[in-house]
PLY file of the C-alpha trace (Angstrom):
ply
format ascii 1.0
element vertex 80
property float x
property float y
property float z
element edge 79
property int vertex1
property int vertex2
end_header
-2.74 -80.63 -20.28
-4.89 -79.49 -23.64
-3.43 -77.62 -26.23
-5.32 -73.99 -25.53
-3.44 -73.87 -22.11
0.07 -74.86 -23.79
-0.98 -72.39 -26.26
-1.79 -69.92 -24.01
1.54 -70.89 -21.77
3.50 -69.98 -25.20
1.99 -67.32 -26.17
2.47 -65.31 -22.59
6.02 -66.54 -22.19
6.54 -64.93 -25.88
4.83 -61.62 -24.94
6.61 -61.75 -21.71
10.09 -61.57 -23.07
8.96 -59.13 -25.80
7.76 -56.88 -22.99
10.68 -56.95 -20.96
12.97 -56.06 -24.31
10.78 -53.09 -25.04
10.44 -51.78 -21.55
14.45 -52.32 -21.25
15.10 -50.70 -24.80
13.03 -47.47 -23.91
15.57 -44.47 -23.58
16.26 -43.23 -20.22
18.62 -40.10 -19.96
15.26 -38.13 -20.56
13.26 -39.69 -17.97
11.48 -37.90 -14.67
10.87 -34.22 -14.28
13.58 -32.82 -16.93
11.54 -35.25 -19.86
7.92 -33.64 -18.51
9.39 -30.23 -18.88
10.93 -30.13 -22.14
14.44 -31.02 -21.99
13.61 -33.27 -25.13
12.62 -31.13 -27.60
15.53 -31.52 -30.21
14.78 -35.09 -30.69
11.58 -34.68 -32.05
13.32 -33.32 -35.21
15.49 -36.35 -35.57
15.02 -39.99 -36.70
15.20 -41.01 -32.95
11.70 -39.78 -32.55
10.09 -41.74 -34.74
12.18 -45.08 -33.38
10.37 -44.14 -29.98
7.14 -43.45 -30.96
6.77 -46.89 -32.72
8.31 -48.79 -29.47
6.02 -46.82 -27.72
3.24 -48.59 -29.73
5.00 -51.61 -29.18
4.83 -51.67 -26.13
1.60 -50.63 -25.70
0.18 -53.81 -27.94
2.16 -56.05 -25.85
0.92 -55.18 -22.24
-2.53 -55.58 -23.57
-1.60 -58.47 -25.00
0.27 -59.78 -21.53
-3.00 -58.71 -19.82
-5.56 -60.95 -21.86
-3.21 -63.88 -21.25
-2.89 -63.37 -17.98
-6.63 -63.07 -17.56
-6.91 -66.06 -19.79
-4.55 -68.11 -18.16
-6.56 -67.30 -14.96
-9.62 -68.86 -16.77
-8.38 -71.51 -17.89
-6.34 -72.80 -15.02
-8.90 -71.73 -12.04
-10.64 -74.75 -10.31
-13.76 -76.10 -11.78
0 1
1 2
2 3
3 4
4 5
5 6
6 7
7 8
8 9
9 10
10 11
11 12
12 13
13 14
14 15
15 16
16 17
17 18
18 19
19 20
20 21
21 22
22 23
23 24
24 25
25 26
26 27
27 28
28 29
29 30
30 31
31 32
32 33
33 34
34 35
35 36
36 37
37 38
38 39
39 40
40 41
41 42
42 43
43 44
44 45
45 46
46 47
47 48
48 49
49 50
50 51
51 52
52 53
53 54
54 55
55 56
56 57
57 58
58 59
59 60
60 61
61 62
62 63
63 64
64 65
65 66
66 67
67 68
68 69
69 70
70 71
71 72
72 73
73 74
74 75
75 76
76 77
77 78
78 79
């Protein structure tokens, strides 16, 4: 096996894990139709806010990250 695909094998299994911790870390008593209608509000004020916002971010980096592995990992391991 060459080094890009155990790179690549690394790399994914890193951003995997990451992306399961943020997904998992995300708060979820505001969640569904209550959270699209403004039952959070008051947090916006607080230091919680900002927390969110970031893992939001976060988050976001990593899935795009988890989908050019994946792609790449598709690349690299289709048949010739």
């Amino acid at each position: 096996m060459g080094i890009l695909k155990i790179v690549l094998i690394v790399i994914h299994v890193i951003v995997s894990i990451g992306l399961i911790i943020g997904v998992l870390l995300h708060a979820g008593s505001q969640g569904g139709l209550s959270g699209i209608f403004g039952g959070g509000g008051g947090s916006m004020f607080s230091g919680s806010y900002i927390i969110e916002k970031n893992l939001d971010k976060i988050t976001i980096v990593l899935g795009a990250v988890f989908a050019a592995t994946t792609i790449a990992l598709v690349w690299v391991f289709s048949p010739k």
